[in-house]
C-alpha positions as CSV (number, residue, x, y, z in Angstrom):
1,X,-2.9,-10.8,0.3
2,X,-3.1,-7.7,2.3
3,X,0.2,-5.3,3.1
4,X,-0.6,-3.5,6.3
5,X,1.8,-0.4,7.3
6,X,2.2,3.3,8.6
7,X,4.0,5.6,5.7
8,X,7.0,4.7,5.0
9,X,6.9,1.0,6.1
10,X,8.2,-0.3,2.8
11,X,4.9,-1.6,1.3
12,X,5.7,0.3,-1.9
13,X,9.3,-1.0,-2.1
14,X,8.2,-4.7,-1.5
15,X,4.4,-5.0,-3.4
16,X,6.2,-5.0,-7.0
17,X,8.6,-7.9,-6.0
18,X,5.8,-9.9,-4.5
19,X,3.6,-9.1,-7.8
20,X,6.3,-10.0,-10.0
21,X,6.9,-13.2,-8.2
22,X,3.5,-14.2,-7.6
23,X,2.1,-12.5,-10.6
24,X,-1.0,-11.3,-8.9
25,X,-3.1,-7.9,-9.8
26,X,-1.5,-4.9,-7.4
27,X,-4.6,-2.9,-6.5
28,X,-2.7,0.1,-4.2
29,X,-5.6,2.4,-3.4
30,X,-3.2,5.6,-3.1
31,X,-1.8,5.0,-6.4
32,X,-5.3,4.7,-7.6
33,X,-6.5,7.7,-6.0
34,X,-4.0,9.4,-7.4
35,X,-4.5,8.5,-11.1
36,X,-8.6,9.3,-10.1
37,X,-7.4,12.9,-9.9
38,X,-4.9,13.2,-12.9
39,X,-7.6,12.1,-14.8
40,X,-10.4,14.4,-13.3
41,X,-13.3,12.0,-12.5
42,X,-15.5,13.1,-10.2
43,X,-14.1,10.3,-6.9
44,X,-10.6,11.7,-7.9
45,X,-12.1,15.2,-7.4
46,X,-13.4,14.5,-4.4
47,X,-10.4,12.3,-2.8
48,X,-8.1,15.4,-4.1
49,X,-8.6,18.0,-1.3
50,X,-8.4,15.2,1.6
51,X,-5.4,12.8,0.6
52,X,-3.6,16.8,0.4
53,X,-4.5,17.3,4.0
54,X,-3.3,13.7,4.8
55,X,-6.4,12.6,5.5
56,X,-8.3,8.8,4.9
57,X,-10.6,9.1,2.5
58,X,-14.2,8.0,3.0
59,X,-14.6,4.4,2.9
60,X,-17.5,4.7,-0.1
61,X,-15.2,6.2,-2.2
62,X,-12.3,3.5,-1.6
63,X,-14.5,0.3,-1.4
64,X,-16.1,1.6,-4.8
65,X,-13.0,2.2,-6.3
66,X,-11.7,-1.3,-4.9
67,X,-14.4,-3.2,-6.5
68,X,-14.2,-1.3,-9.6
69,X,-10.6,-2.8,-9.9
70,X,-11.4,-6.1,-8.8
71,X,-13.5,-6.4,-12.1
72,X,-10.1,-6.3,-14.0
73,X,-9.4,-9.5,-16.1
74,X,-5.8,-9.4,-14.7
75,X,-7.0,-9.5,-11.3
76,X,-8.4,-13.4,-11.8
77,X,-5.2,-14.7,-10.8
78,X,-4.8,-13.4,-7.6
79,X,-4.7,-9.6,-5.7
80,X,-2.5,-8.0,-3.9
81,X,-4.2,-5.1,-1.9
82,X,-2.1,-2.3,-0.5
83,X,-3.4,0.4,1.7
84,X,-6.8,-1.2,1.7
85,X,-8.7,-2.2,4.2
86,X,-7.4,0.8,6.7
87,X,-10.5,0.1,8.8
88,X,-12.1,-2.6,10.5
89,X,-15.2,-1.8,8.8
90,X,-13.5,-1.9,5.8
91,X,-12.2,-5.1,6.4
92,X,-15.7,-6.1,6.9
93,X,-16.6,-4.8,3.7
94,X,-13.9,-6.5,1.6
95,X,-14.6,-9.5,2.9
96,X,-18.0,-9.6,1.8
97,X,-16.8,-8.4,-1.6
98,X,-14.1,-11.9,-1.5
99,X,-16.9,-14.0,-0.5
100,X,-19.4,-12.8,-3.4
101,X,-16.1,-13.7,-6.0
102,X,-15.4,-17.1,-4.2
103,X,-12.3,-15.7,-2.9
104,X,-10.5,-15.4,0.3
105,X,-7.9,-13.9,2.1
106,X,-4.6,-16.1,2.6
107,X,-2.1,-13.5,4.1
108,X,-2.0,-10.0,6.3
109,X,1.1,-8.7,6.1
110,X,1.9,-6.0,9.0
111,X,5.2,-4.2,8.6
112,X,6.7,-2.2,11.6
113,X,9.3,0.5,11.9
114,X,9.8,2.8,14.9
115,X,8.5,5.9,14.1
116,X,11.8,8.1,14.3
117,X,12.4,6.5,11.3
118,X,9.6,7.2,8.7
119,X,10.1,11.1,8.4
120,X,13.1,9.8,6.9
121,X,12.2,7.4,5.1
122,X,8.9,9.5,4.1
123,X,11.5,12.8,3.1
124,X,13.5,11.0,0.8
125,X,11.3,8.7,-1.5
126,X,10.7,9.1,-4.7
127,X,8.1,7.1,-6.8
128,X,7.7,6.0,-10.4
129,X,4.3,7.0,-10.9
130,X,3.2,4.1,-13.7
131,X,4.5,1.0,-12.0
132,X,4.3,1.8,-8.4
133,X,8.2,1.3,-7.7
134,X,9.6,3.1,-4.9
135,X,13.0,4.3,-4.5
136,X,15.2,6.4,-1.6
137,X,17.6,9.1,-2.1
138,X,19.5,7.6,0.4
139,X,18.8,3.9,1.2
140,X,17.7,2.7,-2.2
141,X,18.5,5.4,-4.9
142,X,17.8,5.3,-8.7
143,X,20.9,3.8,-11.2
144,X,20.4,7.5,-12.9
145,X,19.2,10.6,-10.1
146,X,15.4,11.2,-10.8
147,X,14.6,8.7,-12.9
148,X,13.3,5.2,-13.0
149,X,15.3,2.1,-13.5
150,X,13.2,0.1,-15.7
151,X,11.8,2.5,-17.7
152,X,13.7,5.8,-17.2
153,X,10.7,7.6,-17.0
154,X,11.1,10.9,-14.2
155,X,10.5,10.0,-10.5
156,X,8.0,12.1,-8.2
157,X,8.1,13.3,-5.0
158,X,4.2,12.7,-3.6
159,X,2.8,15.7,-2.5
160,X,2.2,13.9,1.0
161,X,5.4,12.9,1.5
162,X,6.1,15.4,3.6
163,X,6.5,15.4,7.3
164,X,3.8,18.0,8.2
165,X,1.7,15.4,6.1
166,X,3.0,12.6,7.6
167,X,2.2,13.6,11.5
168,X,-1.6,13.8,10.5
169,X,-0.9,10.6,8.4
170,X,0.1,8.8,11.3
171,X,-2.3,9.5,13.5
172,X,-4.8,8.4,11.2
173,X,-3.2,5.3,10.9
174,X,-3.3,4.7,14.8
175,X,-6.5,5.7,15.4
176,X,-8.2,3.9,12.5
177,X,-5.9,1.2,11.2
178,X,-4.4,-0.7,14.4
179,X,-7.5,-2.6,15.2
180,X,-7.5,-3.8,11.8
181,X,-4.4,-5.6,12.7
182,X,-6.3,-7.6,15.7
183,X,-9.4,-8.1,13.6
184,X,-7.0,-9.9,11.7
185,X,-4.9,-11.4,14.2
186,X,-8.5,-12.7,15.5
187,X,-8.7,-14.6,11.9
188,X,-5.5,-16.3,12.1
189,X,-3.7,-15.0,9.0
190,X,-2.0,-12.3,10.2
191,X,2.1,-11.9,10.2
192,X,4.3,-9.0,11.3
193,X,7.4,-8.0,9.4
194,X,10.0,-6.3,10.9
195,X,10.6,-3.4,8.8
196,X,13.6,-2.0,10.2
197,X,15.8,-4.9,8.4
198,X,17.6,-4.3,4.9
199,X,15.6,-4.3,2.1
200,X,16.7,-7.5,0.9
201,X,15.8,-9.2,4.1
202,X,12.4,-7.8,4.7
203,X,12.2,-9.4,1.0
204,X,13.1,-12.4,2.8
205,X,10.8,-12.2,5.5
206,X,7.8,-11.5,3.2
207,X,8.4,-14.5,1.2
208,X,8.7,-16.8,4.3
209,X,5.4,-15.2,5.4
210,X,3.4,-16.3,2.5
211,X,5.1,-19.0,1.2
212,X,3.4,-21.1,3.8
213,X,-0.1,-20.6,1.9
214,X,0.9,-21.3,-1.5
């Protein structure tokens, strides 16, 4: 399955629940990008100076990293890719990389929210680096302020969560990551969720999505 969606969406907010459920591998190519450069290898070296300008990084450097993680013995089960493909000839790629594993993609998920309303969003989220789980000062705050409620770890604030970030974000995503949508839409399994619902009914709307292929 495939979550497709400009910053701010609600990918993050919904991947963990459809993991959980599901119990799939969640391979989110910003959160791995982003453990690339804590740890100092040399892709996370490179990817550090562009995802900071809000910039896509270069589709070697993601599709290696992708198949890397596809490797994982947790990943058998099933994947859950977020933020990945963002280009139609990354889309290509990956589906090369499914066929060679005997695998295929079931679901595109397409979440859309006016744009008025991701600076918002984008301003006042907060993430739990380790698992992924996303949270909003406003609309879907933390049990305890700055701190996660599973674990009670501290939350972050992404560097590109910003919205001088986010303008150069989003036109990246227009330019490169809309006709992913109708390469998909070509292949039959694409669905759109409307984003601007409560959380727990965009839940509700993903699940009626991809219950049909399980």
């Amino acid at each position: 399955m495939i979550l497709i969606g400009a910053p701010g969406s609600g990918k993050g907010t919904q991947a963990p629940a459809i993991v959980d459920k599901l119990c799939v591998c969640h391979l989110a190519t910003g959160d791995m990008l982003r453990a690339a450069v804590k740890a100092d290898t040399e892709l996370g070296r490179k990817a550090d100076g562009i995802m900071k300008a809000g910039q896509l990084v270069p589709d070697d450097l993601v599709i290696g990293l992708i198949n890397d993680n596809m490797d994982l013995p947790h990943c058998e089960s099933g994947i859950l890719l977020d933020g990945f493909p963002r280009t139609v000839e990354q889309g290509k790629a990956l589906g090369e990389m499914m066929k060679s594993r005997g695998k295929k993609i079931d679901k595109v998920l397409n979440f859309e929210v006016d744009e008025e309303k991701l600076a918002e969003r984008i301003c006042g989220r907060r993430v739990h680096a380790a698992s992924g789980r996303s949270y909003h000062l406003t609309f879907n705050p933390p049990k305890v302020e700055g701190k996660d409620d599973i674990t009670g770890e501290d939350l972050m604030h992404r560097k590109d969560d910003t919205r001088e970030a986010l303008a150069s974000r989003l036109n990246s995503f227009h330019k490169s990551t809309t006709p992913v949508l109708d390469y998909y839409k070509t292949k039959g399994n694409l669905a759109n969720i409307d984003g601007m619902q409560s959380i727990n009914d965009v839940g509700s709307s993903v699940v009626s999505a991809y219950s049909n292929n399980l």
